[in-house]
C-alpha positions as CSV (number, residue, x, y, z in Angstrom):
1,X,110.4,-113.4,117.4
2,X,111.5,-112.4,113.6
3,X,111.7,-108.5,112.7
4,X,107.8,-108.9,111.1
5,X,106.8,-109.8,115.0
6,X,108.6,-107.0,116.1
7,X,107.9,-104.5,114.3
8,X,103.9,-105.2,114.9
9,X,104.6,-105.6,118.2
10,X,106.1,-102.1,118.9
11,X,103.7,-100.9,116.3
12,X,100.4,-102.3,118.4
13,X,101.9,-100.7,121.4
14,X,100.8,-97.1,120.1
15,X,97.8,-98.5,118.1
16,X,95.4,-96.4,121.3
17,X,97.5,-93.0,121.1
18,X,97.1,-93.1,117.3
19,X,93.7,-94.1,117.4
20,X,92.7,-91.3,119.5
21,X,94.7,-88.9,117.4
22,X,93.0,-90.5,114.5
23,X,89.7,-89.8,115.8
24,X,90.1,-86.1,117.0
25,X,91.1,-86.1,113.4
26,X,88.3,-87.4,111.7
27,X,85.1,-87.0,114.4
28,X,84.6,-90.8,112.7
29,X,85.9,-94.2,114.1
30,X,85.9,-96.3,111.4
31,X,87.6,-93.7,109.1
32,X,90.1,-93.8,112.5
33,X,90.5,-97.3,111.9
34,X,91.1,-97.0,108.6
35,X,93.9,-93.8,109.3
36,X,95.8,-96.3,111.9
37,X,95.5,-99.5,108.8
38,X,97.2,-97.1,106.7
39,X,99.9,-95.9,109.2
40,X,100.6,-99.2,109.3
41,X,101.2,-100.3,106.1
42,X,103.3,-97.4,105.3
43,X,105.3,-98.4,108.4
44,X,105.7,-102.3,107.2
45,X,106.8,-101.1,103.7
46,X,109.8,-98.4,105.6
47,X,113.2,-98.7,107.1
48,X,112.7,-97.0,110.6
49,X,115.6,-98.0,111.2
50,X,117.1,-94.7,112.1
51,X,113.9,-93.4,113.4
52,X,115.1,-92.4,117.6
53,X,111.1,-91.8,118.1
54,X,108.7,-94.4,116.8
55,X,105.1,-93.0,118.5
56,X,106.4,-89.5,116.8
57,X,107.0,-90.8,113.1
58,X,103.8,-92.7,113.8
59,X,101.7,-89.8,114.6
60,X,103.1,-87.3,112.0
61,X,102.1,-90.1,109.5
62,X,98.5,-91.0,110.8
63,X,98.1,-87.0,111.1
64,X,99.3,-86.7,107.2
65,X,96.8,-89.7,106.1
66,X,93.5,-87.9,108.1
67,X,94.8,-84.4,106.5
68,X,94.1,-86.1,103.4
69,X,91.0,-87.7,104.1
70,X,89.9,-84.3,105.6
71,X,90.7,-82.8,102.0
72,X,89.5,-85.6,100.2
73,X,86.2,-84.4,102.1
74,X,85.9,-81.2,100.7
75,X,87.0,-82.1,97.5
76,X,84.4,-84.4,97.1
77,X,81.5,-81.7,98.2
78,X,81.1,-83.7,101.3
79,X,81.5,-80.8,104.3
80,X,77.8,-79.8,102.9
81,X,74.9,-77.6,104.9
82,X,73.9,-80.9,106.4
83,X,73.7,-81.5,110.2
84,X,76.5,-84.3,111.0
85,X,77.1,-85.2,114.6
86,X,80.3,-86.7,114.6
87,X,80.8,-90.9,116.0
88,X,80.1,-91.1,119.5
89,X,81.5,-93.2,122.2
90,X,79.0,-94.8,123.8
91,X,79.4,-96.8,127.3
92,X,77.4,-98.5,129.9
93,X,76.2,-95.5,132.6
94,X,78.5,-97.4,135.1
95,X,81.9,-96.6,133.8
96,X,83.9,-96.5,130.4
97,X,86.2,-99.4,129.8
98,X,90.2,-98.6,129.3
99,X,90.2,-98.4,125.9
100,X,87.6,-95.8,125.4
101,X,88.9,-94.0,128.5
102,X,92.5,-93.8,126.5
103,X,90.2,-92.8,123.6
104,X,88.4,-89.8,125.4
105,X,91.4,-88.9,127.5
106,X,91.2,-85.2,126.7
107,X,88.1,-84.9,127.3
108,X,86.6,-84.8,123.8
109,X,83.2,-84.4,124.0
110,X,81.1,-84.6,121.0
111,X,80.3,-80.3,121.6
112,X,84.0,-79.8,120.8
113,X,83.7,-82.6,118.1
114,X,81.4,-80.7,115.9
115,X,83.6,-77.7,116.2
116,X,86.3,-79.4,115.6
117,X,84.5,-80.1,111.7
118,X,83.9,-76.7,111.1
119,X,87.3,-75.8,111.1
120,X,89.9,-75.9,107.8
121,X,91.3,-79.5,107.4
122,X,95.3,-77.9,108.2
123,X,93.9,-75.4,111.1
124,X,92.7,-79.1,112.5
125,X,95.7,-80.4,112.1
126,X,97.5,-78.0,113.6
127,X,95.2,-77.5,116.7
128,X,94.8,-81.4,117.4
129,X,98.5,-82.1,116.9
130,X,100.0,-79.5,118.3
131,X,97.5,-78.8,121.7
132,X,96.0,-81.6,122.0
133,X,99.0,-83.9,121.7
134,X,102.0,-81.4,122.2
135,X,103.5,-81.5,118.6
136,X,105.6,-79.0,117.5
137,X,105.1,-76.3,115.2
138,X,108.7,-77.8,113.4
139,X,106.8,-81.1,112.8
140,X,103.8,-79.7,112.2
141,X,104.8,-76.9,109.6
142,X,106.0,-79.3,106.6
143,X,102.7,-81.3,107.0
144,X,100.3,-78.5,106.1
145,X,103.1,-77.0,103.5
146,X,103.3,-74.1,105.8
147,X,106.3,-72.3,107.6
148,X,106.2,-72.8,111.6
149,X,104.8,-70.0,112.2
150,X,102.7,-69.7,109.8
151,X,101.4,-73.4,111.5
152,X,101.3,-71.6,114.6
153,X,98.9,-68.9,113.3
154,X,96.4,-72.2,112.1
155,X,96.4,-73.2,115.6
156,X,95.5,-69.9,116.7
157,X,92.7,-69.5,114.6
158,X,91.3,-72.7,115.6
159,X,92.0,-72.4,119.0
160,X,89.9,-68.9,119.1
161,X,87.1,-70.7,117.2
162,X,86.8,-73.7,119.9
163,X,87.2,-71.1,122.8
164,X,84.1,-69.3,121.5
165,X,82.3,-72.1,120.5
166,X,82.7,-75.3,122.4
167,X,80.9,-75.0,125.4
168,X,83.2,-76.4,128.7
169,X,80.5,-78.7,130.5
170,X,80.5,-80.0,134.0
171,X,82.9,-82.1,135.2
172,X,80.1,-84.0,138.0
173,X,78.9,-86.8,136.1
174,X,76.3,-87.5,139.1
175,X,74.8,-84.0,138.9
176,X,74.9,-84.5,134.9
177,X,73.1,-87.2,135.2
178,X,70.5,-85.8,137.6
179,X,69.4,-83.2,134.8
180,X,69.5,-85.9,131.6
181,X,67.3,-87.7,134.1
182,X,64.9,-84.4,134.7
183,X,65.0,-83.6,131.1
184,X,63.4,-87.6,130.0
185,X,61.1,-87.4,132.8
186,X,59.9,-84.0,132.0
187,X,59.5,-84.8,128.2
188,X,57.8,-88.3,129.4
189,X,55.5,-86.0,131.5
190,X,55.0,-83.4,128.4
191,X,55.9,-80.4,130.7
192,X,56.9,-78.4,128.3
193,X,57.8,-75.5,131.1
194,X,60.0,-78.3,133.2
195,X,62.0,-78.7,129.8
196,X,62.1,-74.8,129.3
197,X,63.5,-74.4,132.5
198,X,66.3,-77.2,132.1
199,X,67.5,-76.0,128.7
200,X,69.8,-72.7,128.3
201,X,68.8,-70.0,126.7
202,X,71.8,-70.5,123.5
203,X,70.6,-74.3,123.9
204,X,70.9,-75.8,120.3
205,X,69.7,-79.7,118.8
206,X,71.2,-81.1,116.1
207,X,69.5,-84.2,114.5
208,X,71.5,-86.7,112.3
209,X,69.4,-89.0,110.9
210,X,71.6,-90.0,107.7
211,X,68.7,-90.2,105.4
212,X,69.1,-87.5,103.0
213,X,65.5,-86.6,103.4
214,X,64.6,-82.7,103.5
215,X,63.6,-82.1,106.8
216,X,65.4,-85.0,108.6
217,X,68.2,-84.0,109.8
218,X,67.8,-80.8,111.3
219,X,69.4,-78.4,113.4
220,X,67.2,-76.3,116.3
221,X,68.1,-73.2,118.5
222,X,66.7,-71.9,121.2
223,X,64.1,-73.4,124.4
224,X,61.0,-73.5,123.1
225,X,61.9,-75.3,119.6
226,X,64.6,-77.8,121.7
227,X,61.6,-78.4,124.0
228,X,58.8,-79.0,121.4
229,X,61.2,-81.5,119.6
230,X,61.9,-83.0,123.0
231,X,57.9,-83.8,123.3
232,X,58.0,-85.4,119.7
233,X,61.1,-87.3,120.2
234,X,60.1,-88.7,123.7
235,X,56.4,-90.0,122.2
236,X,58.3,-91.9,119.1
237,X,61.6,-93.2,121.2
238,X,60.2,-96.6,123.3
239,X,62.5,-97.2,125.8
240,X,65.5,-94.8,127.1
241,X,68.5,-96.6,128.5
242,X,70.9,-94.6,130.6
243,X,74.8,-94.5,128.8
244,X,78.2,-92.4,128.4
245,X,78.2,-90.9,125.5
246,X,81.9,-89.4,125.0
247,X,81.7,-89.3,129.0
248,X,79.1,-87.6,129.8
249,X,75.7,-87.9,130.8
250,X,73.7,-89.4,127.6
251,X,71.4,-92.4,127.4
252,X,70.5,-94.5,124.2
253,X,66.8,-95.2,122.8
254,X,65.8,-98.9,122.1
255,X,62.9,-99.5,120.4
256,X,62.1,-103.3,120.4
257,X,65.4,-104.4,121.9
258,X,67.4,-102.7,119.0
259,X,69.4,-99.4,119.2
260,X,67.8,-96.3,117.1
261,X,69.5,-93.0,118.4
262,X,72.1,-92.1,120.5
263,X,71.9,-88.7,122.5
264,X,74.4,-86.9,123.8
265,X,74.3,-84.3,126.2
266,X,76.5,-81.5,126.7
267,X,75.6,-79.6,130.2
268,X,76.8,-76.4,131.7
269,X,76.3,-74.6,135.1
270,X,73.5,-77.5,135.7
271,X,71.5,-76.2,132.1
272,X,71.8,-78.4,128.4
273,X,73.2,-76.3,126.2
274,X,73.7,-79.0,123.3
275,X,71.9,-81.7,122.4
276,X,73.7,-84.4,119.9
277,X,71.4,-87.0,118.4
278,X,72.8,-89.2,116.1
279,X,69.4,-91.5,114.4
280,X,71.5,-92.6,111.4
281,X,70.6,-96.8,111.3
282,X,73.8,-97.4,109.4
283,X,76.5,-95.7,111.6
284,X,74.9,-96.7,114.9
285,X,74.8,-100.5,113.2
286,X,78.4,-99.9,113.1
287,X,78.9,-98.8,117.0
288,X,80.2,-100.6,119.4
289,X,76.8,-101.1,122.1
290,X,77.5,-104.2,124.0
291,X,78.7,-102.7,127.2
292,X,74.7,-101.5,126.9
293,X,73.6,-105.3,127.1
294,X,71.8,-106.0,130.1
């Protein structure tokens, strides 16, 4: 094996862990993709020769290339009024496979997700480095251009907003999947009362559909409006197919054998309290929905 082999060899053994990072990072996978090509090449073209902790120089770089994408972002006008439901990872109902489980290890629902893009590109940094993947303010600091404990007061900040905001769902996947399956029946049905009662009373939709169009995408609060867009959604969405969407309870709707919206449900003491669709043909053309396949 020359040093090339090698170095992509120990490389590819924390592709997953920077993945993951990546994506906590982003809320996208292929701009996750793209963080981990970059991290990467920067490695191939430096001596790491006196690096003592590969999977830690790796991280702090992948976490400095998505800190610029993040502020490339803003730069660009793209963090706009418009409702964006981050990428989801989507499984077969049955199980998710070890790569996605290494991907979703914490948990990371697409609720926290969307939280996660409403916070400052360096208070991200900080939160998802630093609590999510235990590194230390002293690592952390020179990234953002921040003293450490100034980078600890970023991860504060963020860490309030996610407590207040990000709803903690169940942990029983079986009794999740009881209510996603009373919600589609009830919305099949056109009980507008059964959905009432299924849906919390801070219950909110949000609705990517990509398009651009006023009025698409939209963003709902509340039971009655969640439950009167459930009743239009269920008569234009063929055929439901039961799926994991970042873990949970979610299916996928398939109209003539091909993919057009993923939902995801986020569900707390047995009532939805967020619905994620994402109806946006080019990003769920770029999803990964074999393990769907019958």
């Amino acid at each position: 094996m020359n040093d090339d082999e090698f170095l992509a060899e120990r490389f590819e053994a924390h592709r997953t862990h920077l993945r993951a990072v990546a994506y906590r990072m982003l809320g996208s996978l292929s701009e996750a993709d793209d963080a981990v090509q970059e991290a990467w090449l920067r490695l191939a073209r430096t001596d790491t020769g006196d690096v003592a902790n590969l999977g830690g120089w790796l991280t702090t770089v992948v976490g400095r290339v998505c800190l610029d994408m993040l502020r490339s972002r803003t730069s660009r006008g793209e963090q706009s009024l418009d409702v964006h439901v981050p990428d989801p990872v989507v499984s077969g109902a049955d199980g998710i496979d070890p790569e996605q489980e290494a991907l979703l290890s914490d948990s990371v629902g697409l609720a926290l997700l969307v939280v996660l893009e409403s916070l400052a590109p360096a208070e991200r940094l900080a939160f998802v480095l630093h609590d999510m993947f235990a590194v230390p303010f002293d690592e952390i600091a020179p990234m953002v251009g921040r003293t450490p404990a100034a980078a600890r007061q970023l991860a504060s900040r963020a860490r309030r907003r996610v407590r207040g905001s990000a709803p903690v769902p169940d942990t029983d996947l079986g009794r999740q999947r009881e209510v996603v399956d009373a919600f589609l029946a009830a919305a099949r049905g056109g009980d507008f009362d059964a959905l009432v009662a299924l849906l919390d009373p801070d219950v909110v939709l949000r609705a990517d559909t990509g398009t651009g169009l006023a009025g698409a995408s939209r963003e709902l609060r509340g039971p009655a409006a969640v439950a009167g867009q459930a009743l239009l959604f269920q008569r234009a969405a063929g055929s439901s197919r039961p799926a994991l969407v970042n873990g949970a309870a979610g299916i996928v709707s398939i109209i003539d054998g091909r993919p057009t919206a993923v939902l995801g449900f986020t569900i707390t003491d047995g009532r939805i309290v967020e619905i994620d669709i994402l109806a946006d043909p080019e990003r769920l053309s770029r999803l990964d929905l074999a393990s769907l396949d019958d």
